[in-house]
ZAVEX-344636 format. One line per field, with one value per atom (N, C-alpha, C): residue in three letters; atom name; z, x, y. Coordinates in nm, 4 decimals. Layout:
resn <- [ALA|...] .
name <- [CA|...] .
Z <- [Z|...] .
X <- [X|...] .
Y <- [Y|...] .
//
This chain:
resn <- [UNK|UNK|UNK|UNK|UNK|UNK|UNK|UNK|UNK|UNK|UNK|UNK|UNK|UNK|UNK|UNK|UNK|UNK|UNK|UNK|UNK|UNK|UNK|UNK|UNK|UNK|UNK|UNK|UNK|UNK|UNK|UNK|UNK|UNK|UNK|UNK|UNK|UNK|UNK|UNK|UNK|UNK|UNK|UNK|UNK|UNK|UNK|UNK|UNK|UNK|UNK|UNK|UNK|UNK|UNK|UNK|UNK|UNK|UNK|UNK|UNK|UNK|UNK|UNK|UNK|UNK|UNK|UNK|UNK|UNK|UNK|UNK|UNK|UNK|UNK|UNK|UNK|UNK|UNK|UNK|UNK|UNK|UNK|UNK|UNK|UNK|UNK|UNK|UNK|UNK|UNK|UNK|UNK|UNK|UNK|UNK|UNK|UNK|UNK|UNK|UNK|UNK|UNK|UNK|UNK|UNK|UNK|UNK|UNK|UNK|UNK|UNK|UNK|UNK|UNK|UNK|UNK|UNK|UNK|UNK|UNK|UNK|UNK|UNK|UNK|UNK|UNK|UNK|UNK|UNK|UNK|UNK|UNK|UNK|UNK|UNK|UNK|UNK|UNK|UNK|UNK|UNK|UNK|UNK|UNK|UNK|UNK|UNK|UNK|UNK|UNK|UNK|UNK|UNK|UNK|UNK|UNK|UNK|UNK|UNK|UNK|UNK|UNK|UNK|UNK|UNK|UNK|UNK|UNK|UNK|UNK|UNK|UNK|UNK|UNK|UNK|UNK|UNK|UNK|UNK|UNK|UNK|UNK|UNK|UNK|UNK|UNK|UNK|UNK|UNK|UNK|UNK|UNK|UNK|UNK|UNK|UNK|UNK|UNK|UNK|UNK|UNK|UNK|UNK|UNK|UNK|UNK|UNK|UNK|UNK|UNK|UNK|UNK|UNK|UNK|UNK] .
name <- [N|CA|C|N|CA|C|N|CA|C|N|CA|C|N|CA|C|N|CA|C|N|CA|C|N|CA|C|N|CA|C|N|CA|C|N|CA|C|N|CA|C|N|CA|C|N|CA|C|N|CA|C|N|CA|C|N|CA|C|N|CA|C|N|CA|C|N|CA|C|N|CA|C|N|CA|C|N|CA|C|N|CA|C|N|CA|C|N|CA|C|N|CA|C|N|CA|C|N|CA|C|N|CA|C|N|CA|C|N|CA|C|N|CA|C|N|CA|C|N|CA|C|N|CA|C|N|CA|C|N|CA|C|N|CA|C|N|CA|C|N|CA|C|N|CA|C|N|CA|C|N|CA|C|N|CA|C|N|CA|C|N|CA|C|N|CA|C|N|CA|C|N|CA|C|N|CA|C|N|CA|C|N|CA|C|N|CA|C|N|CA|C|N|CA|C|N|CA|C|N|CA|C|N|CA|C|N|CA|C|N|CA|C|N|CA|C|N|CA|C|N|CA|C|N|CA|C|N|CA|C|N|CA|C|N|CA|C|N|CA|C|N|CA|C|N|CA|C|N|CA|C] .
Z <- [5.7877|5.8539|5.7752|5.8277|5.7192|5.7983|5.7714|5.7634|5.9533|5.9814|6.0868|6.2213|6.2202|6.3271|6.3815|6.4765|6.5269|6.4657|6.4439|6.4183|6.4987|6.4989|6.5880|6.6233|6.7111|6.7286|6.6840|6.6805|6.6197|6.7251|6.8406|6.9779|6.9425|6.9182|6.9151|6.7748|6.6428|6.5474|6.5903|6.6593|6.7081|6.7656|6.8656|6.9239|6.8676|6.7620|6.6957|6.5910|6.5815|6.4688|6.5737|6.6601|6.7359|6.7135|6.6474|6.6699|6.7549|6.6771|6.7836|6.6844|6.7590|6.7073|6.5381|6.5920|6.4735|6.3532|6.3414|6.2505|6.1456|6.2701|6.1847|6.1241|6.1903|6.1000|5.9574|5.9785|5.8571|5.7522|5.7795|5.6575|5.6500|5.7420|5.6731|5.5805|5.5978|5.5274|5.3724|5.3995|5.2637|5.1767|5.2428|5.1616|5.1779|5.2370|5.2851|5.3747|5.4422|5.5355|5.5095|5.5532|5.5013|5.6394|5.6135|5.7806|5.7153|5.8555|5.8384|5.9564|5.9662|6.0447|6.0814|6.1876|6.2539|6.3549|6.3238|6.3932|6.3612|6.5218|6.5334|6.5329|6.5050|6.5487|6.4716|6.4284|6.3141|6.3730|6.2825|6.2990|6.1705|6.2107|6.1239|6.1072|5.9711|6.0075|6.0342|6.1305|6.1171|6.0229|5.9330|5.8162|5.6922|5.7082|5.6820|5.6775|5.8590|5.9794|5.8655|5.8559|5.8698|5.7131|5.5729|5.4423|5.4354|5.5291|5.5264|5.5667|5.7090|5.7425|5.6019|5.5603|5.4443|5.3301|5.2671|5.2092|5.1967|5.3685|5.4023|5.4908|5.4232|5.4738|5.4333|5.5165|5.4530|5.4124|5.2924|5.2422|5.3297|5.3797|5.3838|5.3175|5.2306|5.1356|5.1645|5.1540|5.1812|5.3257|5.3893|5.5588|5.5757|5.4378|5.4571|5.4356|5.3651|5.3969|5.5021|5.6088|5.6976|5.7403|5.8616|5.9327|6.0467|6.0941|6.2360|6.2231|6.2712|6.3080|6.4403|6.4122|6.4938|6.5814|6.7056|6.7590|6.8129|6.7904|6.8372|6.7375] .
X <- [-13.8688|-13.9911|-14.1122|-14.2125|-14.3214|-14.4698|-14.4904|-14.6237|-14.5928|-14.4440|-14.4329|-14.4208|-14.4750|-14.4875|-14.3398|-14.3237|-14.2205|-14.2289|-14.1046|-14.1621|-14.1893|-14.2529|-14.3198|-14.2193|-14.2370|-14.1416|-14.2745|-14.1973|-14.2927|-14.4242|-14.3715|-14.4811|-14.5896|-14.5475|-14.6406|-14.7135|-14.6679|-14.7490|-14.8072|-14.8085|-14.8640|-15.0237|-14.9606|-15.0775|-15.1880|-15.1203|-15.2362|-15.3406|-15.2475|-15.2785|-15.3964|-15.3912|-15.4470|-15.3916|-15.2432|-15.1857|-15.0529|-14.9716|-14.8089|-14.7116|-14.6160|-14.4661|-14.4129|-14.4562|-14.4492|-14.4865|-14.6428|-14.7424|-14.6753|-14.6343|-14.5834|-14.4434|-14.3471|-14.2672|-14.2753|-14.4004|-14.4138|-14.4696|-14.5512|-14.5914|-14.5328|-14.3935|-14.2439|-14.1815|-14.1589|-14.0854|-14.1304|-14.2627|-14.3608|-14.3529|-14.3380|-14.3519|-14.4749|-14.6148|-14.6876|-14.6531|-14.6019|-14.5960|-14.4322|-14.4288|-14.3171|-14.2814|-14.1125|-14.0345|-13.9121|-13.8495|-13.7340|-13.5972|-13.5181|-13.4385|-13.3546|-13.3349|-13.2523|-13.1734|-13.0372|-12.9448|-13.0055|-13.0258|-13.0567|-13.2394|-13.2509|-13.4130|-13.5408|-13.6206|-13.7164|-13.8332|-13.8335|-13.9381|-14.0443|-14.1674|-14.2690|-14.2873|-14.3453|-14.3889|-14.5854|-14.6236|-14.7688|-14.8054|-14.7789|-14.8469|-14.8401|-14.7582|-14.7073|-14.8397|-14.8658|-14.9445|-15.0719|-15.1378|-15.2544|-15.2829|-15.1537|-15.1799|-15.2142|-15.1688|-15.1963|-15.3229|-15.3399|-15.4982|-15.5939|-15.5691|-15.6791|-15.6764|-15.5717|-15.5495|-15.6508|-15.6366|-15.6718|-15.8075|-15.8635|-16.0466|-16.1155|-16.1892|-16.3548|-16.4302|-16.4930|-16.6152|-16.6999|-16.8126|-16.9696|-17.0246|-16.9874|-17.0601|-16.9945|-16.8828|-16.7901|-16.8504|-16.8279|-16.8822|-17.0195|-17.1038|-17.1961|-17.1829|-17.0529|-16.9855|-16.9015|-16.9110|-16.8331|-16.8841|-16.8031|-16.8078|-16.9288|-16.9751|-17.0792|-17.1800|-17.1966|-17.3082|-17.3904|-17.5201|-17.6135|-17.6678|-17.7030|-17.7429|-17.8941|-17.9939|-18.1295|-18.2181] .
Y <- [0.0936|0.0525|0.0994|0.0603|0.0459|0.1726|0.2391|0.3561|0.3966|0.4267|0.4780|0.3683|0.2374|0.1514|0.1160|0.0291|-0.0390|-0.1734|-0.2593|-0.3962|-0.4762|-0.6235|-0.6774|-0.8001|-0.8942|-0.9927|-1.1004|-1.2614|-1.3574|-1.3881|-1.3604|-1.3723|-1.3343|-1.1365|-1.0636|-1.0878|-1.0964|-1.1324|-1.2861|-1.3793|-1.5026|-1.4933|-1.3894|-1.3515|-1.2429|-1.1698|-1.0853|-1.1898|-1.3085|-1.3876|-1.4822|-1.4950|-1.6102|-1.7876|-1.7770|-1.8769|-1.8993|-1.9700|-2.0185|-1.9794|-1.9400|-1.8654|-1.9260|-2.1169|-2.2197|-2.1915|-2.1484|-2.1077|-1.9877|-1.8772|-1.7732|-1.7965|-1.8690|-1.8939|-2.0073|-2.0726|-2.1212|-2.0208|-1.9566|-1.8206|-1.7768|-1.7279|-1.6584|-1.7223|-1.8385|-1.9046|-1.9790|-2.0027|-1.9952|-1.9228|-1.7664|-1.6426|-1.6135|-1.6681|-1.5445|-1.4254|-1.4255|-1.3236|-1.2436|-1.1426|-1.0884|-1.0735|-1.0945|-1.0219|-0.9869|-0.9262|-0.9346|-0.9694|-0.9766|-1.0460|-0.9130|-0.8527|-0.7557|-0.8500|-0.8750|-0.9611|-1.0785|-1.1184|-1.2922|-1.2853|-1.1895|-1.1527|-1.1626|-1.1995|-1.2044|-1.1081|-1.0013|-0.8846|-0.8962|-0.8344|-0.8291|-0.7099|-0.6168|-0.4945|-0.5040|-0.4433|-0.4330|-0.4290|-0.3473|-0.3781|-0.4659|-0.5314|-0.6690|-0.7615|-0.7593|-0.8633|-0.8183|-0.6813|-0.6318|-0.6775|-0.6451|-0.7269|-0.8467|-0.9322|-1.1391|-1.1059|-1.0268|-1.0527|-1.0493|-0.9381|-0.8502|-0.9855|-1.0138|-1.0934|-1.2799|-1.2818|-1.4067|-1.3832|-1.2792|-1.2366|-1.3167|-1.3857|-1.4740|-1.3767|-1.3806|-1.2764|-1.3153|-1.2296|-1.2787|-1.3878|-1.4040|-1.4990|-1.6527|-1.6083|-1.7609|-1.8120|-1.7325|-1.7686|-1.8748|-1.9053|-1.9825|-2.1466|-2.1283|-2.2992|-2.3372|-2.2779|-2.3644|-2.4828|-2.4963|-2.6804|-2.6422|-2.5017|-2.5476|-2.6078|-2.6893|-2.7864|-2.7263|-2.6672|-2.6594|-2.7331|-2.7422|-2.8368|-2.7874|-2.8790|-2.8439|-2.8409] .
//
């Protein structure tokens, strides 16, 4: 295990992610995201979850091309 944590199930990395179980098993299976399989089970380590986040950070700077459209 990884810096002391428990591992996570795909739910719980879903929901830290703000997506669906689907999502994360496609970044497993891509090879962004790292897991591992205990039995029939697919576990994440937090710090696994917390590297993709860091990884997949918008700079400040990037943040000035998005899609919002202001209204007013």
């Amino acid at each position: 295990m990884h810096d002391g944590e428990g591992l996570i199930d795909l739910a719980d990395a879903a929901r830290r992610l703000g997506t669906g179980k689907h999502t994360v098993r496609k970044l497993i299976r891509s090879g962004e995201l790292r897991a591992f399989k205990v039995r029939s089970v697919i576990r994440i380590a937090p710090l696994d979850l917390r590297r993709y986040l860091q990884r997949h950070e918008i700079a400040e700077a990037d943040s000035s091309h998005n899609d919002d459209r202001r209204v007013g």
